[in-house]
C-alpha positions as CSV (number, residue, x, y, z in Angstrom):
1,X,-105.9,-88.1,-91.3
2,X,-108.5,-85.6,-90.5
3,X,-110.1,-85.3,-87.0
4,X,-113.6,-87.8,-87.8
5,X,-110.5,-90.1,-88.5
6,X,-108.8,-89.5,-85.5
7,X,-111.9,-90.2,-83.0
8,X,-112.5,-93.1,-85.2
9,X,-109.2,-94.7,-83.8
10,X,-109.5,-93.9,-80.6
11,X,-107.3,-91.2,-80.4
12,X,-108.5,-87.7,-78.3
13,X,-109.4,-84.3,-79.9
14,X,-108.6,-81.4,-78.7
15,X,-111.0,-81.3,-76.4
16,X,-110.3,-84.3,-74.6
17,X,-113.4,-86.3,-75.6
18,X,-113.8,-89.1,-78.2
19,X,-116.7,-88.8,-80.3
20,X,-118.6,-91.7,-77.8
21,X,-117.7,-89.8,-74.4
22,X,-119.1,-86.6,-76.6
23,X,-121.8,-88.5,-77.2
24,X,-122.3,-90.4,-73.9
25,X,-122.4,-86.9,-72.4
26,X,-124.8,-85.3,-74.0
27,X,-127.2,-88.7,-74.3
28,X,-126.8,-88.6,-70.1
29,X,-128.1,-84.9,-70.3
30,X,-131.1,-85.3,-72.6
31,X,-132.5,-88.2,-73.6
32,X,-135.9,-88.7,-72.9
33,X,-137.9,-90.3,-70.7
34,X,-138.7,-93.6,-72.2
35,X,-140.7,-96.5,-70.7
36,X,-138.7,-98.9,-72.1
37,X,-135.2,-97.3,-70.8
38,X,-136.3,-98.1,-67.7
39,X,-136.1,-102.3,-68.1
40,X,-133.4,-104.8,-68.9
41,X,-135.5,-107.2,-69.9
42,X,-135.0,-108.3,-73.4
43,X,-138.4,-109.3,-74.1
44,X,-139.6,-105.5,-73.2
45,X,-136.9,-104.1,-75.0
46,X,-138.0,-106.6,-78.0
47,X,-141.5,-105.2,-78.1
48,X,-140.8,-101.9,-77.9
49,X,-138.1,-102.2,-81.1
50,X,-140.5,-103.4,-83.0
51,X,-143.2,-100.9,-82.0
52,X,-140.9,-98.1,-82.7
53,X,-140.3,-99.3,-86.4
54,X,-141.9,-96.8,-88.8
55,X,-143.8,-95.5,-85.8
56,X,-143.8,-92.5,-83.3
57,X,-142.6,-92.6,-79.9
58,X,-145.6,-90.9,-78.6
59,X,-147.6,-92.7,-80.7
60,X,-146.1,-96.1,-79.5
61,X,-146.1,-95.6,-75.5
62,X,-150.0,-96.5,-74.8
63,X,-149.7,-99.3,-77.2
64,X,-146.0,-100.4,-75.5
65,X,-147.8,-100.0,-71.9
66,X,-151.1,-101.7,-72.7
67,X,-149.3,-105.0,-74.8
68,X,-146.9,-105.5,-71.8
69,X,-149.7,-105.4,-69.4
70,X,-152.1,-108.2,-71.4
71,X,-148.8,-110.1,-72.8
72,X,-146.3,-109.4,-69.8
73,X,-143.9,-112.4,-71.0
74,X,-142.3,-114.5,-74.0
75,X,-144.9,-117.3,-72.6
76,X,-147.8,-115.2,-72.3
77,X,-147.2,-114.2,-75.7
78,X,-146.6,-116.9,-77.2
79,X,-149.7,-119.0,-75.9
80,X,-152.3,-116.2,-76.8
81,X,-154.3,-116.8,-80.1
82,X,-153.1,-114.8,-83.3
83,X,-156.9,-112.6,-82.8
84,X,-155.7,-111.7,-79.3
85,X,-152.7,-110.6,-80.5
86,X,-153.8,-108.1,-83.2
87,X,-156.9,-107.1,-81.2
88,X,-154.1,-105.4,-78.8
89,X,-151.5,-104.2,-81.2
90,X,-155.5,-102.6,-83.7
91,X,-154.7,-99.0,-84.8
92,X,-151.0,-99.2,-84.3
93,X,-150.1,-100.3,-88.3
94,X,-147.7,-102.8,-89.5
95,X,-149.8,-105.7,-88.1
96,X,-147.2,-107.6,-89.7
97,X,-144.7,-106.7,-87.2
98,X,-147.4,-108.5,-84.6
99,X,-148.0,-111.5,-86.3
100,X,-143.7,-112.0,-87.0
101,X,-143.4,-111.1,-83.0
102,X,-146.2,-114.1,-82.1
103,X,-144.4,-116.6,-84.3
104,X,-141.0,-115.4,-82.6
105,X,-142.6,-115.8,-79.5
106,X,-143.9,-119.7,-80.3
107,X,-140.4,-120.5,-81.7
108,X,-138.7,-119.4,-78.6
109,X,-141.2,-121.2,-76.0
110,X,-140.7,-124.8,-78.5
111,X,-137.0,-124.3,-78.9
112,X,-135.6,-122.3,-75.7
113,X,-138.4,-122.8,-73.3
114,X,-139.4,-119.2,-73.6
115,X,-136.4,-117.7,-72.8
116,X,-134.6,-115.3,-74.9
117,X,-131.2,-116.1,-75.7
118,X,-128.2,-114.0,-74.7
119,X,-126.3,-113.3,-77.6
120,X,-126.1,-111.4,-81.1
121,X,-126.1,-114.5,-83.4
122,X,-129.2,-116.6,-81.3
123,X,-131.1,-113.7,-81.4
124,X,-130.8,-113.7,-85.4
125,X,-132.2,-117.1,-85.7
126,X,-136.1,-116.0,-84.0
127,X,-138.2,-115.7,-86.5
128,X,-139.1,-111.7,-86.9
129,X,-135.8,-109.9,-85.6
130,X,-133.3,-109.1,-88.5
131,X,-130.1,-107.6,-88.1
132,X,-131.0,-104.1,-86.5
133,X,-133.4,-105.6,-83.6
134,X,-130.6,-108.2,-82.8
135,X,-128.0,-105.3,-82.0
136,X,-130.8,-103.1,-80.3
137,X,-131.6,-106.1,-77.9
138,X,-128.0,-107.7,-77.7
139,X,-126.7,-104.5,-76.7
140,X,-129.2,-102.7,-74.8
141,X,-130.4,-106.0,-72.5
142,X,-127.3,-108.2,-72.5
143,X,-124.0,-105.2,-73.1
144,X,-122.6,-106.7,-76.2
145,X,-120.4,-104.5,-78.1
146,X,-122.9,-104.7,-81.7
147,X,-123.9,-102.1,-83.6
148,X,-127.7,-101.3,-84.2
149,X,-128.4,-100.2,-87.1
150,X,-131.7,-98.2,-88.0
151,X,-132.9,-95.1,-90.0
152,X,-131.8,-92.1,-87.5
153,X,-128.4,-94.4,-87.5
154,X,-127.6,-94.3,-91.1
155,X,-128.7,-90.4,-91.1
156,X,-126.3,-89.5,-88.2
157,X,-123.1,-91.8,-89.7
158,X,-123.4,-90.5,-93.3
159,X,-123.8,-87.1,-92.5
160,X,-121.0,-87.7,-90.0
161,X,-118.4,-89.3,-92.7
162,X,-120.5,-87.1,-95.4
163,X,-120.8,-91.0,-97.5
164,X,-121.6,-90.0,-101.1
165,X,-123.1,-93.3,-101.9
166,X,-127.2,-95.0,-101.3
167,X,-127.4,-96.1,-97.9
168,X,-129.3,-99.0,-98.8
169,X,-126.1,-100.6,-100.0
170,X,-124.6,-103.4,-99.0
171,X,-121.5,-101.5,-99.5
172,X,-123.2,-98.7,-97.7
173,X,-124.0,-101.0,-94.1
174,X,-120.6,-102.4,-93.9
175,X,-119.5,-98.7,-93.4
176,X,-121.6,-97.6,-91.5
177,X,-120.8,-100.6,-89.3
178,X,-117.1,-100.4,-89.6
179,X,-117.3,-97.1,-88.4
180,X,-120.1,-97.6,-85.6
181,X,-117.6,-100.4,-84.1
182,X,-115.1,-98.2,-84.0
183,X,-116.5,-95.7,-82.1
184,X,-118.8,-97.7,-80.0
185,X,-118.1,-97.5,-76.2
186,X,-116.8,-100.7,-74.6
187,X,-118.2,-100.0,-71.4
188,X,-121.9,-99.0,-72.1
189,X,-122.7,-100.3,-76.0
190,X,-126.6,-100.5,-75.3
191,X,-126.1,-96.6,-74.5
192,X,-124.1,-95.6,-77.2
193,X,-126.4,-97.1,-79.8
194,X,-129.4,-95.5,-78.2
195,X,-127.7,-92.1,-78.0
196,X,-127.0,-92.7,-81.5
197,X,-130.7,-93.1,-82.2
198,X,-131.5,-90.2,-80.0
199,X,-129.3,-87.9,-81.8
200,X,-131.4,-89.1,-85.0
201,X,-134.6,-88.1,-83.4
202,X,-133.9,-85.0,-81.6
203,X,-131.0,-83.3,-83.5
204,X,-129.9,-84.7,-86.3
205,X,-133.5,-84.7,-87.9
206,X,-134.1,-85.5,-92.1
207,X,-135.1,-81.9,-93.3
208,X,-134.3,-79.1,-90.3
209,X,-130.9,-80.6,-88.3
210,X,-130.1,-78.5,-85.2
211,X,-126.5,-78.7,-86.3
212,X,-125.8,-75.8,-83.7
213,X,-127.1,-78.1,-80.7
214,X,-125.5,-81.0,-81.9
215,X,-123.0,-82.7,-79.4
216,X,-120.7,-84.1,-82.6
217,X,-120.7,-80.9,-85.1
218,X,-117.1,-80.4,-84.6
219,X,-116.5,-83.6,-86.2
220,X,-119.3,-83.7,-88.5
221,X,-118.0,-84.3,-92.3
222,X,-121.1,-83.4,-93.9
223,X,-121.6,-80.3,-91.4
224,X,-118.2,-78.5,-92.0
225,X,-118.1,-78.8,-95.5
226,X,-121.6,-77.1,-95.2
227,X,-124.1,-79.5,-97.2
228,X,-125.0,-81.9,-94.2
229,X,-128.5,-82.2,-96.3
230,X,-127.2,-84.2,-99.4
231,X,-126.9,-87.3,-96.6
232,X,-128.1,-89.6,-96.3
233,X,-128.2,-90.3,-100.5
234,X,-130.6,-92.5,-101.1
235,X,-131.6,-94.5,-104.3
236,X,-134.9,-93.1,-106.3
237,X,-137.7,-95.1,-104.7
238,X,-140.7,-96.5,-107.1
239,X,-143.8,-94.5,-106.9
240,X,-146.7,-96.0,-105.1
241,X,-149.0,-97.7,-106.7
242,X,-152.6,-96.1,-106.4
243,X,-155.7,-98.0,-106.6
244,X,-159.5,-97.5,-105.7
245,X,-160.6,-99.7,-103.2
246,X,-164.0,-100.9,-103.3
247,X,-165.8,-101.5,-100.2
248,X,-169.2,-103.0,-99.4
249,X,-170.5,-102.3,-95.7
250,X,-173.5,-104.8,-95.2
251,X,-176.0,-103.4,-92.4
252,X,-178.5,-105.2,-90.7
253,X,-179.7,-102.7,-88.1
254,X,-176.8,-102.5,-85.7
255,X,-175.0,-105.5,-86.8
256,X,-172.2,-105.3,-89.9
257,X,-170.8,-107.8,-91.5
258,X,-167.4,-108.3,-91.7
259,X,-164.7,-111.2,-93.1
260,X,-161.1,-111.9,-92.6
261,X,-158.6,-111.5,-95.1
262,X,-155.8,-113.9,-96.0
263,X,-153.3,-115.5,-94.0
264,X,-150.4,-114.0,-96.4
265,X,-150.4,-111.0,-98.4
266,X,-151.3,-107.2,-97.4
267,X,-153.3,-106.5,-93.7
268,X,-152.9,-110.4,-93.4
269,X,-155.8,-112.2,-90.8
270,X,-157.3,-109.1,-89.8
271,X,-160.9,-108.2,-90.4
272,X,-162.0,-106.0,-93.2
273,X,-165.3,-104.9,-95.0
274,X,-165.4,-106.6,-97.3
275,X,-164.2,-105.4,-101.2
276,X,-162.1,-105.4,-104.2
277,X,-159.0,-103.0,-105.7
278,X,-160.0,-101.9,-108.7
279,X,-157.8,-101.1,-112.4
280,X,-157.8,-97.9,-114.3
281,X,-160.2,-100.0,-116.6
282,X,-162.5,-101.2,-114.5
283,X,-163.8,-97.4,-113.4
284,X,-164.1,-94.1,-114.9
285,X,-163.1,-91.2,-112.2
286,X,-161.4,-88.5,-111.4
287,X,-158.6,-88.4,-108.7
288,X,-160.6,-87.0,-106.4
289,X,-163.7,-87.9,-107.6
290,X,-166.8,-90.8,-106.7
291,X,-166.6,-93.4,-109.6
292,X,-168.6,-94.0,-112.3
293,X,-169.7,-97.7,-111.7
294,X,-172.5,-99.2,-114.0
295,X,-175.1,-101.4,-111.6
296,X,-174.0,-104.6,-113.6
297,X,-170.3,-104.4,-112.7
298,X,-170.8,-103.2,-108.9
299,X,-172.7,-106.2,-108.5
300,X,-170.3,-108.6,-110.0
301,X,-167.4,-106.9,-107.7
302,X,-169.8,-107.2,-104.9
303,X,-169.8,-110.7,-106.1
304,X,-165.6,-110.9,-106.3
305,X,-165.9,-109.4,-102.6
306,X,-168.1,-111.5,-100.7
307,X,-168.1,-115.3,-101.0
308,X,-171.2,-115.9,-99.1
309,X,-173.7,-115.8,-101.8
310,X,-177.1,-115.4,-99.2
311,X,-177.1,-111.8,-99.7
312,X,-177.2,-111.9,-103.7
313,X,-180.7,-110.8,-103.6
314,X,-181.2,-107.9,-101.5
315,X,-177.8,-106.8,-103.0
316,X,-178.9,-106.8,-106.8
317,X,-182.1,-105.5,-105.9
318,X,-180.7,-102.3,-104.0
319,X,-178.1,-101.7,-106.5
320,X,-181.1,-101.7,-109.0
321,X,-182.9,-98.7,-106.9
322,X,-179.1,-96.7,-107.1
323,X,-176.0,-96.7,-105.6
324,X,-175.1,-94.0,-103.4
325,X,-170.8,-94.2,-102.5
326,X,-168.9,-92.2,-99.9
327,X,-165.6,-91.0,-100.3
328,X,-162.9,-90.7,-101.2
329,X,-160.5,-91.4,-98.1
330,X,-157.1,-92.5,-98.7
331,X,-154.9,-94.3,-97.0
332,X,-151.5,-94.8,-98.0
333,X,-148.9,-98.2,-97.3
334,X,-145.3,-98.1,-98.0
335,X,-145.9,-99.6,-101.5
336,X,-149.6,-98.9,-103.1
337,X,-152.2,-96.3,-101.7
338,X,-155.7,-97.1,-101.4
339,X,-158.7,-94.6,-102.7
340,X,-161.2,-96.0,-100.5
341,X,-164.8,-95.6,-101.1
342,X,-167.4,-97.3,-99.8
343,X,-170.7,-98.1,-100.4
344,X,-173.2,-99.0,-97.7
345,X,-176.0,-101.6,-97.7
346,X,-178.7,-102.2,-95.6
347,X,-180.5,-105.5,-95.8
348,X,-184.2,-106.2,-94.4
349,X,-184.9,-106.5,-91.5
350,X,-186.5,-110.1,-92.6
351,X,-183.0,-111.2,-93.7
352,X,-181.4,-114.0,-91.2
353,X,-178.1,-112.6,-89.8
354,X,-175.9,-115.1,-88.0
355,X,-175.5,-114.4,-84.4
356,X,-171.7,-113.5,-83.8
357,X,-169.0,-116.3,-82.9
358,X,-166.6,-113.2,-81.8
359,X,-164.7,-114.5,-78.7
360,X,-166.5,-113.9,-75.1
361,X,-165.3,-110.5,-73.4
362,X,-162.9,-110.5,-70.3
363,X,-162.6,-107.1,-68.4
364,X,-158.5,-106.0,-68.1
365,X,-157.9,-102.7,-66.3
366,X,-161.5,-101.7,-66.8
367,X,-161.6,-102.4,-70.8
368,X,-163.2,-105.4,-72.5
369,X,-160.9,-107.8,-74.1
370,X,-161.4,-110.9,-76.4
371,X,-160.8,-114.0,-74.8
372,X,-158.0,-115.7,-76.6
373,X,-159.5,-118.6,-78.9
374,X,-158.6,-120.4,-81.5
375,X,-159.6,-119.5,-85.4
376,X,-160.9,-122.3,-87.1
377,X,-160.8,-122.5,-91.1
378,X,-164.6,-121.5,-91.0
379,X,-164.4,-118.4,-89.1
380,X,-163.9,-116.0,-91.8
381,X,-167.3,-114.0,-91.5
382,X,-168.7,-112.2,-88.7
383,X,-171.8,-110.5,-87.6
384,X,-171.0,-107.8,-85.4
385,X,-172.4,-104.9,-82.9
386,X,-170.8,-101.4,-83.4
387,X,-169.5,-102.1,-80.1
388,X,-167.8,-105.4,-80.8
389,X,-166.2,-103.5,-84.1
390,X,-163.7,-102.2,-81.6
391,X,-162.9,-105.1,-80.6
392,X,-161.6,-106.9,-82.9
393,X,-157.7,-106.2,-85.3
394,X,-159.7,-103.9,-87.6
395,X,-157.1,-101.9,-90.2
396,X,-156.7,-98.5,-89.6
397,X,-157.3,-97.7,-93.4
398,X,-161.4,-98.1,-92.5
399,X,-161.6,-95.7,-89.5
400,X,-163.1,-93.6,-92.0
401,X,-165.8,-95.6,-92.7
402,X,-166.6,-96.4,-88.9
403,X,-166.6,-93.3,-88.4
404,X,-169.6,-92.8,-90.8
405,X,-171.0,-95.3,-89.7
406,X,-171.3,-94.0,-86.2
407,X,-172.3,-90.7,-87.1
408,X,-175.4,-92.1,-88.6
């Protein structure tokens, strides 16, 4: 039984220390300083989880500060509109994460009365938190002895055992939490699986480990044997899929037009401009490149794009003078990435725009919110001011084009 093995059980090294008081030790000397370390409450500790999933600390702490302070509660969550929601979480990706936190939020205030339950196994049944966010709260909030396992987990644990096999496995997460269980404090669990995540971030990085800095080398498999990088292994993934995205920004002055997407699928319920993904076939362009788009299909994509067919004419008739894109940005989602380019068209000054029906402003901490409101099944198109563009759960794939847009 080699030393890992040893700790594993419970038994002392030579220095005295298991691999948690090791751990413990050096989590107590240099962890950062977090917001949300510095709260018990489970609902915090929810919202920052999910915030921190495929996202940067520093880039999650203004977003983790500002959500908290205009949704301070399960309740105040959970009564808020779906628009209010995304507004807040616009620019921080993933609005997914949002929308399955809102509906975790409404379950909790019709079944539990908005509290969040205490245990492991409740916690699985809110719609939104899987396995991972369940240990992180269950341990962190309430001290259960769970494990909590994320990406810097299964990193630390297979270079730690040096596991040969894909750590997507099912195979793969039952050791990992066999082990984790074994060496998880019994006294501070919520610790120990944040010091775990810690080490992840700060040490035991993907591509440049500080193996010399690290509190567990001594006991680290995959660091004696000298190859720490072949873990984790992980399975080949798909390549992306790349399309162009074609994108129409109608301009009246200083109002655009904008529409919201589906309830289900990709960037679901926030507002776009307006457009279509387009197949090898359907263009003719290099990777780089502006398409080659003849007038007659531009206009039927404008056509696929837009269901509001007032603006046919001014449309057609533009496109007949030329079309003039910009681009290519790209923006890229953990499955496809987008080659966005974008073409924008001005209508007459003659043409009718709708005044907006975007929800009334309410001043928070000297910034201009929505008013929560409910979406009917007609409010799908917008009218609205550069200003108001800010306002609303915009996806991050078209700050290029608002950009433009302002520069102009």
């Amino acid at each position: 039984m080699d030393l890992l093995d040893d700790i594993s059980n419970g038994i002392a090294d030579d220095l005295g220390l298991s691999l948690s008081a090791r751990l413990l030790t050096w989590y107590t000397a240099e962890q950062r300083d977090l917001p949300w370390r510095k709260t018990g409450d489970p609902y915090a500790i929810w919202v920052s989880e999910v915030m921190l999933q495929q996202t940067q600390v520093k880039t999650v702490i203004p977003y983790y500060e500002r959500f908290l302070n205009r949704f301070p509660s399960v309740e105040k969550l959970g009564t808020a509109s779906l628009e209010d929601v995304l507004t807040i979480w616009s620019g921080l990706g993933y609005y997914s994460r949002a929308r399955r936190m809102w509906e975790g939020a409404n379950y909790l205030i019709l079944k539990l009365g908005g509290k969040m339950p205490r245990g492991y196994d409740e916690l699985l049944q809110i719609p939104g938190i899987g396995d991972y966010t369940a240990g992180a709260i269950a341990s962190i909030a309430f001290g259960q002895r769970v494990a909590a396992i994320d990406g810097n987990v299964k990193r630390v644990v297979s270079r730690l055992s040096a596991w040969p096999e894909p750590v997507e496995t099912v195979r793969s997460y039952r050791h990992f939490k066999d082990h984790l269980m074994a060496w998880q404090s019994a006294q501070k669990p919520g610790d120990f699986n944040q010091a775990l995540m810690e080490l992840g971030a700060m040490v035991c990085s993907p591509t440049k480990p500080d193996c010399k800095g690290c509190p567990l080398a001594e006991v680290c498999k995959g660091y004696l044997q000298g190859d720490f990088l072949r873990y984790p292994v992980k399975k080949l993934k798909a390549q992306r899929q790349e399309v162009t995205r074609l994108t129409f920004v109608l301009r009246k002055g200083s109002r655009l037009y904008i529409q919201k997407r589906p309830s289900k699928g990709l960037l679901a319920d926030l507002w776009e401009f307006p457009g279509v993904e387009l197949s090898r076939g359907d263009i003719h362009s290099l990777k780089d490149s502006l398409p080659v788009i003849t007038m007659d299909d531009c206009f039927e994509f404008f056509k696929q794009a837009v269901p509001d067919r007032a603006f046919d004419a001014q449309v057609k008739d533009q496109f007949e003078k030329g079309i003039e894109f910009n681009g290519p940005v790209w923006y890229t989602f953990s499955h496809r990435r987008w080659k966005i380019i974008w073409s924008i068209i001005d209508l007459s000054e003659t043409f009718r725009a709708e005044q907006t029906n975007a929800s009334s402003l309410r001043e928070i901490d000297e910034k201009y919110w929505p008013e929560p409101k409910e979406v009917n099944e007609l409010d799908k198109q917008r009218w609205v001011s550069t200003n108001e563009l800010g306002l609303l759960p915009l996806p991050v794939a078209f700050t290029a084009i608002v950009e433009k847009l302002f520069d102009d």
